[in-house]
SEFI-217686 format. One record per atom (N, C-alpha, C): residue number from 1; residue in three letters; atom name; x, y, z. Coordinates in pm, 1 decimal, decimal comma, m for minus. Each point is the difference from the previous one (the first is absolute). Layout:
(node NUM ALA CA (X Y Z))
...
END
This chain:
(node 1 UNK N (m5338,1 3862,2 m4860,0))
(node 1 UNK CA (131,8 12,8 60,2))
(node 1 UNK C (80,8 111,5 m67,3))
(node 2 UNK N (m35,0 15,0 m150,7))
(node 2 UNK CA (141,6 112,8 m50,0))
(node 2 UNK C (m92,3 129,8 31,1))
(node 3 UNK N (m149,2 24,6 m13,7))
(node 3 UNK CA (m32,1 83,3 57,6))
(node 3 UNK C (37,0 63,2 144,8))
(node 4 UNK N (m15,1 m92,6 126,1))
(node 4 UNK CA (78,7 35,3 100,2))
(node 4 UNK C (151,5 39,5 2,6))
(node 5 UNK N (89,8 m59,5 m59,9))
(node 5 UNK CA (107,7 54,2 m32,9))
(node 5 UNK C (15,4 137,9 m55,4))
(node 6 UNK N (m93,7 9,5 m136,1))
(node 6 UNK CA (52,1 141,0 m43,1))
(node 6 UNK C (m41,1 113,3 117,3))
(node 7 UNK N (m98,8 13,8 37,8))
(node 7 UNK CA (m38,2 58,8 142,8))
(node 7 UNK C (84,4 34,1 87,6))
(node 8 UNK N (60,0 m104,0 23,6))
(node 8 UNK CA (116,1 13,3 82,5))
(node 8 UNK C (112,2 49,2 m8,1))
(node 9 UNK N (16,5 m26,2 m162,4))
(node 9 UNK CA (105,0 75,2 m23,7))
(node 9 UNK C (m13,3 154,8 m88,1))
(node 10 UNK N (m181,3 50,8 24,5))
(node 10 UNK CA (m5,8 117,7 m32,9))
(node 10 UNK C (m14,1 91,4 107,4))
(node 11 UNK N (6,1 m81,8 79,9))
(node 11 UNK CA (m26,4 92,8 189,5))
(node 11 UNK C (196,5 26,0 37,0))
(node 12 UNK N (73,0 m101,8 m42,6))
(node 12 UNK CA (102,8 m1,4 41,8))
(node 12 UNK C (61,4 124,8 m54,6))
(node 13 UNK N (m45,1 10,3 m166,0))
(node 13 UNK CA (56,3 139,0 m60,4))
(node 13 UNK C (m24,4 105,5 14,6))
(node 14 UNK N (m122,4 20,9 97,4))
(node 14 UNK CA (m37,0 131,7 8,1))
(node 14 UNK C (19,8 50,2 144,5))
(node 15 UNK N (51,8 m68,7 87,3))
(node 15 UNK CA (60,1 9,3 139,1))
(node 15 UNK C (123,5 57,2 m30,7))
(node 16 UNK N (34,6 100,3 67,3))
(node 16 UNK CA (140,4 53,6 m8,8))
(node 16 UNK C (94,5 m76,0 34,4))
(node 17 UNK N (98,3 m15,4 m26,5))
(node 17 UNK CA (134,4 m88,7 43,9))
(node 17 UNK C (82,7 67,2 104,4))
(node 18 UNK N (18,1 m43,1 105,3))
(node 18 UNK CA (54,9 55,1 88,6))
(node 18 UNK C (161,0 2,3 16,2))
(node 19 UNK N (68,9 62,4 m33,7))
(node 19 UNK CA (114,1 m23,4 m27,0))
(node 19 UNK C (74,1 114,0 52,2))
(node 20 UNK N (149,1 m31,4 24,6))
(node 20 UNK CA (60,0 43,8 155,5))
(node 20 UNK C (65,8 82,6 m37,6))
(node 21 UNK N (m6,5 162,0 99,3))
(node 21 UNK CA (69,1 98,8 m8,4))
(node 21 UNK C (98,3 46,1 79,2))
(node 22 UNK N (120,5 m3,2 m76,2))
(node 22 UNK CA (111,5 93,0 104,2))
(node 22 UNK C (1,4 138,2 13,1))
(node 23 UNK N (103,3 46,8 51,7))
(node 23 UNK CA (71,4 145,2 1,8))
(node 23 UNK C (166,0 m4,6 23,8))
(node 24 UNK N (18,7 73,5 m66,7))
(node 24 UNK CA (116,4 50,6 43,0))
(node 24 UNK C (m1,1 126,1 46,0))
(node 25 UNK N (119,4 27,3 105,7))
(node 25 UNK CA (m18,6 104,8 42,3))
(node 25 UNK C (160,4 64,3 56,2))
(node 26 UNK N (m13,3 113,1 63,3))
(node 26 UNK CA (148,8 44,8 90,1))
(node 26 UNK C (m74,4 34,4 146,5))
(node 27 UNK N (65,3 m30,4 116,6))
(node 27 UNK CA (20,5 35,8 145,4))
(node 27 UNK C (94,2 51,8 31,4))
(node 28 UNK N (m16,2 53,8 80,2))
(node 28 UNK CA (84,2 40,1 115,6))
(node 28 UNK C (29,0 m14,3 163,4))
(node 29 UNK N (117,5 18,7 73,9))
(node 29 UNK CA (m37,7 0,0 156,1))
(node 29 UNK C (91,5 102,2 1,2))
(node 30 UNK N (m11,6 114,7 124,5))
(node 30 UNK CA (91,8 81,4 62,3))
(node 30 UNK C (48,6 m31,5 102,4))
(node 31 UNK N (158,5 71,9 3,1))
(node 31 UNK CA (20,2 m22,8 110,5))
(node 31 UNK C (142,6 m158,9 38,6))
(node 32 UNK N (43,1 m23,4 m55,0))
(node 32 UNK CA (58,0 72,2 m129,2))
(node 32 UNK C (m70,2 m40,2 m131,2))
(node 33 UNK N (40,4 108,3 m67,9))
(node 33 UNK CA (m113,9 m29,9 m165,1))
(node 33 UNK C (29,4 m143,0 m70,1))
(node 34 UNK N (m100,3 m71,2 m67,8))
(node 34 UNK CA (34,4 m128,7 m22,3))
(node 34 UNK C (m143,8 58,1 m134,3))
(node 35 UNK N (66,0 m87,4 m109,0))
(node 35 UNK CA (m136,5 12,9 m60,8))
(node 35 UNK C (42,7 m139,0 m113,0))
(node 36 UNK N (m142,4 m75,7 m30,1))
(node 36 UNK CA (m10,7 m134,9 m37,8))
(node 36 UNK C (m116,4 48,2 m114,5))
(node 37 UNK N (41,6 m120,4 m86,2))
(node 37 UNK CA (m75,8 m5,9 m134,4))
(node 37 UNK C (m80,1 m173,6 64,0))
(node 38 UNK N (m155,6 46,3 m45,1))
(node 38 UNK CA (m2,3 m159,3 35,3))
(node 38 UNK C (m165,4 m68,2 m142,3))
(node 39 UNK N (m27,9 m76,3 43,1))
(node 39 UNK CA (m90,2 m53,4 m59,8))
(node 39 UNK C (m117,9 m55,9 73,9))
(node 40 UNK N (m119,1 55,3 m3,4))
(node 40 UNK CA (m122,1 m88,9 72,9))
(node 40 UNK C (m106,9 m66,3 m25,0))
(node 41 UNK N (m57,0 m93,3 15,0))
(node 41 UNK CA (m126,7 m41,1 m74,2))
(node 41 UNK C (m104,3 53,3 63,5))
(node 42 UNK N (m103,5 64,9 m58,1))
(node 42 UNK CA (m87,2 71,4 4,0))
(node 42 UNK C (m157,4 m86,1 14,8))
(node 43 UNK N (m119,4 16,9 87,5))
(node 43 UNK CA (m75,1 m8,5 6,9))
(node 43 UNK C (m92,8 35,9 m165,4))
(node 44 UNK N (m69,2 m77,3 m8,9))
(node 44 UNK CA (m64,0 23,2 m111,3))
(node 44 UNK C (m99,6 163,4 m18,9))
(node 45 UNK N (m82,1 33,6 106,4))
(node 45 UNK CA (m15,1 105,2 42,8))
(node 45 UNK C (119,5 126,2 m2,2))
(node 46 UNK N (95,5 m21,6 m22,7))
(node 46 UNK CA (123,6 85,2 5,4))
(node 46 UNK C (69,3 33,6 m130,2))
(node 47 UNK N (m36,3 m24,6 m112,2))
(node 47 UNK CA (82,7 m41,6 m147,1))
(node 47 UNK C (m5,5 141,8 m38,3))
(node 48 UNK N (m21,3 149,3 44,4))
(node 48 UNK CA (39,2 136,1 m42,3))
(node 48 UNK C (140,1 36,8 170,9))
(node 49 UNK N (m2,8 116,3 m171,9))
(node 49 UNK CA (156,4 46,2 139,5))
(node 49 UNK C (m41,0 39,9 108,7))
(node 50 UNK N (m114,7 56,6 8,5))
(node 50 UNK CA (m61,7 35,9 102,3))
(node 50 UNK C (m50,0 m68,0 124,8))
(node 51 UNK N (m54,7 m94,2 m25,3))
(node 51 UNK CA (m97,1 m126,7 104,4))
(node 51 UNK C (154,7 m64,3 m2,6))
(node 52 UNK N (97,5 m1,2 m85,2))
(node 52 UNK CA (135,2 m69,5 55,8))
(node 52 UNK C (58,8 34,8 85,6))
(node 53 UNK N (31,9 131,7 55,9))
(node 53 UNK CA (53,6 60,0 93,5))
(node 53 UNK C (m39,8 11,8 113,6))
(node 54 UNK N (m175,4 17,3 4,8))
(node 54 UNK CA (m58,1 m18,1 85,8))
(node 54 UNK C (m30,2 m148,5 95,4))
(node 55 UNK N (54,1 m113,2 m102,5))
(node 55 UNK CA (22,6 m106,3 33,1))
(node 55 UNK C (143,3 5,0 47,8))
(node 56 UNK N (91,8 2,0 m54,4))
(node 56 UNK CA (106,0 m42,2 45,3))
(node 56 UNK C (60,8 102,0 93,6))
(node 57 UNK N (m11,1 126,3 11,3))
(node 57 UNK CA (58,3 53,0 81,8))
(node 57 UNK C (30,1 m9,6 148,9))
(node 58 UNK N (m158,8 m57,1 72,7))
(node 58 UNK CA (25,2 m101,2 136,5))
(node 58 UNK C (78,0 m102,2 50,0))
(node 59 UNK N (22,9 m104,9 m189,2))
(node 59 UNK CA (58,3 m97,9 28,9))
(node 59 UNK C (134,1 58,9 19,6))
(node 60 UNK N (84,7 68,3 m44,2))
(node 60 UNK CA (127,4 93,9 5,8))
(node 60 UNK C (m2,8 43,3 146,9))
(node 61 UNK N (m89,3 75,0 27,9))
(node 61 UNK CA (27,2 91,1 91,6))
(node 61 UNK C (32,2 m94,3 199,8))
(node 62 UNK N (m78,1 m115,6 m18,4))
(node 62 UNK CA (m7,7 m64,1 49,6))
(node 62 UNK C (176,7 m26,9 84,5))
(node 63 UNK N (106,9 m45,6 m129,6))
(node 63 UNK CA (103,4 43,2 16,7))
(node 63 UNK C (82,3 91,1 5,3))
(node 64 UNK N (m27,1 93,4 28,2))
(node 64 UNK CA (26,4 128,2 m4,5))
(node 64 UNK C (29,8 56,9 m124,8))
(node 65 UNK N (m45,8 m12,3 m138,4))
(node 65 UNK CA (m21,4 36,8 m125,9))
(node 65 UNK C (m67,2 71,4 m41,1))
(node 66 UNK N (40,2 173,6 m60,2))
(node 66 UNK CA (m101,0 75,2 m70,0))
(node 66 UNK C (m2,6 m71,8 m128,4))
(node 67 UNK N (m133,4 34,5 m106,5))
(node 67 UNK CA (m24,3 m76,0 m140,0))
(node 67 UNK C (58,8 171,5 m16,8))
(node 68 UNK N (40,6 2,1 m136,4))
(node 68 UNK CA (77,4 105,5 m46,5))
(node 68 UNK C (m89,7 m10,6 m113,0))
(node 69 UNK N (m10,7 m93,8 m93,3))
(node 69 UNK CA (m78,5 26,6 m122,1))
(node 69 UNK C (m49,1 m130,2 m42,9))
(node 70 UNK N (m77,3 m11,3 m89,2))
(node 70 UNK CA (m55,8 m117,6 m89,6))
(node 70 UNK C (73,6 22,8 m122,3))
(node 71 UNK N (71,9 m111,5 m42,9))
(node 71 UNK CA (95,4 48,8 m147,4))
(node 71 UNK C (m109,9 m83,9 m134,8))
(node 72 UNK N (m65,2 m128,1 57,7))
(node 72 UNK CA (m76,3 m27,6 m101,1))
(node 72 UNK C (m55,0 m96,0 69,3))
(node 73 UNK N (m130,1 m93,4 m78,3))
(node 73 UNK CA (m56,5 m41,2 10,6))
(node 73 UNK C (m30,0 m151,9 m107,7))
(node 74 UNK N (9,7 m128,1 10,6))
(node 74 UNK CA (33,2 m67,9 m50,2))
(node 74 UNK C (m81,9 m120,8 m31,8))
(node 75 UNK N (29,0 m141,6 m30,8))
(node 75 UNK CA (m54,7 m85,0 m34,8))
(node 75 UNK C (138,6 m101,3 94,5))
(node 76 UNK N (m17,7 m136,7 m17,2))
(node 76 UNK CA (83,3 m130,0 m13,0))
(node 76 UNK C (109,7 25,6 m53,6))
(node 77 UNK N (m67,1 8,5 m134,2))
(node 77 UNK CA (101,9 23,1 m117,0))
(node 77 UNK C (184,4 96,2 17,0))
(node 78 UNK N (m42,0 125,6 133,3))
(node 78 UNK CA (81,3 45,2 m5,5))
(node 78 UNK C (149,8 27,8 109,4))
(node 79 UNK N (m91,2 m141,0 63,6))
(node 79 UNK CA (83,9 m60,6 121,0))
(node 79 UNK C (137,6 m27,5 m9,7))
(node 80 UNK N (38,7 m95,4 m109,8))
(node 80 UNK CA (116,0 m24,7 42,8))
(node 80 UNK C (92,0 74,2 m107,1))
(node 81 UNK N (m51,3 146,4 m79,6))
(node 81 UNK CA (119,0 125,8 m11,6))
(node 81 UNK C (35,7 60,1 126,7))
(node 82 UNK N (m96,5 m30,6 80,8))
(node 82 UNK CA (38,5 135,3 160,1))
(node 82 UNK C (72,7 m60,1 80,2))
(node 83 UNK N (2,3 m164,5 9,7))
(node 83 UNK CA (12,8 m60,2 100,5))
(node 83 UNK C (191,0 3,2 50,5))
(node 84 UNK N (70,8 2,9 m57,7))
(node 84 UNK CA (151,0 48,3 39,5))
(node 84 UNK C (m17,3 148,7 17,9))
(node 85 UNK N (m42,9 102,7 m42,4))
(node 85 UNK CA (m13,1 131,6 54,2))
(node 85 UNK C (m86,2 27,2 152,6))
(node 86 UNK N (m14,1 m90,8 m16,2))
(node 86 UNK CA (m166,9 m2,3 142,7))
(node 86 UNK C (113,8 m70,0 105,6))
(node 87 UNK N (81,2 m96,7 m22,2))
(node 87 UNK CA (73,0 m82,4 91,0))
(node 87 UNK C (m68,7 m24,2 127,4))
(node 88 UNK N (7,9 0,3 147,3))
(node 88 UNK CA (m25,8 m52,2 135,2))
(node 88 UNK C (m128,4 86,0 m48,0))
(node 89 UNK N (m41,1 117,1 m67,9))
(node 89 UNK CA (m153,3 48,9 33,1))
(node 89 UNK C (m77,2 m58,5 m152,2))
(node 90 UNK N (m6,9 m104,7 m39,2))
(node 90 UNK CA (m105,0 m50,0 m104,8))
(node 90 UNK C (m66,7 m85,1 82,4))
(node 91 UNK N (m96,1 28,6 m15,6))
(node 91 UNK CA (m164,3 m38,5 34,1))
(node 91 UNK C (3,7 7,8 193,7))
(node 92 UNK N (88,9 72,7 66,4))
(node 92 UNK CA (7,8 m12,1 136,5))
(node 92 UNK C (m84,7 58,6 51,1))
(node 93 UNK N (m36,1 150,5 m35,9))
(node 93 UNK CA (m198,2 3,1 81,5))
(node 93 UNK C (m101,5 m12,7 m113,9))
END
C-alpha cells in the first residue's frame, strides 16, 4: 500500500500543474474614441503576450474592440491588485 502511494505521489510531481493565466491589457473603439483597461483569463495555450493577443483580440473585437496592447501577463496571485482598475472590464472577455 505505501508503495502504491509513493507512486502516486511521484507521478503527481512530475505532471505539470496547471495553473491559471490572465492578461491585462488596453482597448479601444472609434468613433467616438473610448478606450478601456481590462483584465482576461487566458487559455492555458495562451500564457505569452503573443498567443494572448491572438487569443483575446476576437473576444474584443467581437464588441467592437481593437486590443491595443498586452501590458502583462499574470498568475491568480495578481488578480485582486487590478481588479478596481479593471472595474466593469475584469475578467469580461
Amino acid at each position: 500500500m505505501k508503495h502504491t502511494l509513493l507512486i502516486a505521489l511521484a507521478l503527481m510531481a512530475a505532471s505539470p500543474a496547471s495553473a491559471a493565466c490572465y492578461a491585462d491589457y488596453k482597448a479601444k473603439q472609434d468613433n467616438p474614441l473610448r478606450l478601456h483597461y481590462g483584465v482576461a483569463k487566458l487559455p492555458d495555450s495562451a500564457c505569452t503576450p503573443g498567443a494572448a493577443a491572438k487569443s483575446l483580440a476576437p473576444r474584443l473585437a467581437k464588441d467592437g474592440w481593437t486590443l491595443l496592447n498586452i501590458l502583462s501577463i499574470f498568475g491568480p496571485e495578481g488578480l485582486d491588485q487590478r481588479k478596481a482598475s479593471a472595474g466593469p472590464y475584469f475578467l469580461r472577455y
